[in-house]
Every structure is written in structure tokens, then in C-alpha cells.
C-alpha positions, 0 to 999 in steps of 0.5 A, a space after each residue: 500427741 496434742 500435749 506434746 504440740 501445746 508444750 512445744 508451742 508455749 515453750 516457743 511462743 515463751 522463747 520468742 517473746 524473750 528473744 524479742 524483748 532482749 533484742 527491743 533492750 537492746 537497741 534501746 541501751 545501744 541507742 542510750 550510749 550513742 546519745 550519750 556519747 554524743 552529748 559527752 562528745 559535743 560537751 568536750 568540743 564546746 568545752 575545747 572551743 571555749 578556749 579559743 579567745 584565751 589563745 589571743 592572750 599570748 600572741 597578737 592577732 587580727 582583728 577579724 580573727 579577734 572577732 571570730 574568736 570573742 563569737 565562738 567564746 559567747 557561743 561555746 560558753 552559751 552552748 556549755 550552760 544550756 547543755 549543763 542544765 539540760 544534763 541536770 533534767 536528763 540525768 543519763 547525760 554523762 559529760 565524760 563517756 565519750 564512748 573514745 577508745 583510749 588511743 583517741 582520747 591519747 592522740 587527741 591529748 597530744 594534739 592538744 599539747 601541739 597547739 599549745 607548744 605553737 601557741 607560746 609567745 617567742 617559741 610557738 609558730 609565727 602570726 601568719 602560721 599562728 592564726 592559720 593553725 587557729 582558724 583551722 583548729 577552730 573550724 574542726 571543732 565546729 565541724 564536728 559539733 555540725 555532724 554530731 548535732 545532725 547524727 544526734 537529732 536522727 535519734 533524738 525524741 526528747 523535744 527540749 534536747 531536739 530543739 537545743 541540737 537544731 539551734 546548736 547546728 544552726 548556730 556553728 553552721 554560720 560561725 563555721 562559714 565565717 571561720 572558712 571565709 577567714 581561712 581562706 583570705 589568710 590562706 591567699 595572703 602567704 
């Protein structure tokens, strides 16, 4: 009988360090995806707001609106070299899984294809509604980049990738004030 008890416990202890090992992997894989999902997801947002200045290309823009564009210009492109370098120290930083479902990804390239369509000299939308979609679009983006950068330092332990989501929040924190205080005096302007 105290054969049987000793197989008994050595076969449960054996079972329950394997059960515990697969559920500390686990959540340490779970972990790994989300960041890098949330890495690949702030590279596309920078990547997207980096593009904002060349809009002024095709249409006539204020000059505050101008300005606030060239800003978040320097500050994507910025943002885009550090995280690129951090990538090449950090080696599980992939820029293109997004962790997105194929219909995001879709929805966003239709989007994507609006702006634009709405864009274009002659037949894209008018100055007012131009700059309006402009600073909202722009404002999106730094929105996000605001609340993945606050997910992200939660589950961050890297202190190179913690201090660059701390600056990266800080900075669209303020962009993104200056783009709402823009949003709202073309909105009272109609």
C-alpha cells in the first residue's frame, strides 16, 4: 500500500510541475505576442502619421495646420528610426504582426484608400472639409499610438523599450492637444 501512495504522489507531484510549467509558458508566449503586437501596431501608426505633411502637397493648407503637420512629420520619422534600432537590439520586434484580423487590416485599407480619394486636388473634398478630415485622422493616430503606448508600459520590463513607450506617450500627448485645439476652431469656423 505505501508503494502504491508513493507512485500516486510522484505521478501527481511530475503531473503538477508539468501543468504549472505549461501555464508559466504560456503566459509568457501570450505576453510575447501582445507586445509584439503592440510594437508592429505603433510602427504602422508612425509609419501612417509620417505621411501626413505630404497631404499638404496636393492642397493648400493653413498655416497652423501646416505647422502641426511638419511636427508630427519630425515626430513620426523620429519615433520610426528609434523603434527601428530598438528592433534590431530586441530581435522578437516584428513590424508586420499586428495581431489584426484580416477584416481589420481590410477595413483599414479602404479607409486608407478614402482619405486618399479626398485628398486629391479638384476632385477630393473641399479646404474646410479637407483640413477637417486632416486633423481628425491625424488625431486618431495619435490616439492610439496614446493608449497602446499606456497598455504597453504595463507589461514592459525591457527599460530601453519602457523608457522609449514613456517619451513616445509624453510626446503625442502634447501633439495630440495641439491637434484637438486645431480641431476645434475649424470646427467653430463652418
Amino acid at each position: 500500500m505505501k508503494i502504491i501512495i508513493k507512485i500516486f504522489l510522484v505521478i501527481f507531484i511530475f503531473h503538477s510541475s508539468s501543468c504549472s510549467a505549461t501555464s508559466v509558458k504560456s503566459r509568457t508566449s501570450e505576453k510575447l505576442t501582445y507586445q509584439i503586437n503592440g510594437y508592429a501596431q505603433i510602427y504602422g501608426l508612425l509609419n501612417a502619421l509620417s505621411w501626413a505633411d505630404k497631404a499638404l502637397i496636393l492642397k493648400f493648407e493653413s498655416d497652423k495646420v501646416e505647422k502641426l503637420m511638419i511636427k508630427l512629420d519630425q515626430f513620426s520619422n523620429n519615433y520610426l528610426k528609434t523603434i527601428q534600432k530598438l528592433a534590431k537590439t530586441n530581435k522578437w520586434i516584428k513590424f508586420n504582426k499586428t495581431g489584426l484580423p484580416q477584416i481589420q487590416q481590410d477595413i483599414l485599407a479602404e479607409k486608407q484608400k478614402e482619405r486618399i480619394r479626398n485628398f486629391l486636388p479638384l476632385i477630393g473634398k473641399s479646404q474646410y472639409q479637407f483640413e477637417k478630415e486632416l486633423l481628425t485622422s491625424t488625431k486618431d493616430g495619435l490616439d492610439n499610438i496614446i493608449y497602446l503606448t499606456k497598455v504597453l508600459k504595463k507589461v514592459e520590463t525591457n527599460t530601453k523599450l519602457k523608457s522609449y513607450l514613456n517619451q513616445l506617450n509624453k510626446e503625442a500627448n502634447l501633439l495630440h492637444t495641439k491637434n484637438i485645439i486645431l480641431l476645434k476652431k475649424h470646427n467653430c469656423k463652418k
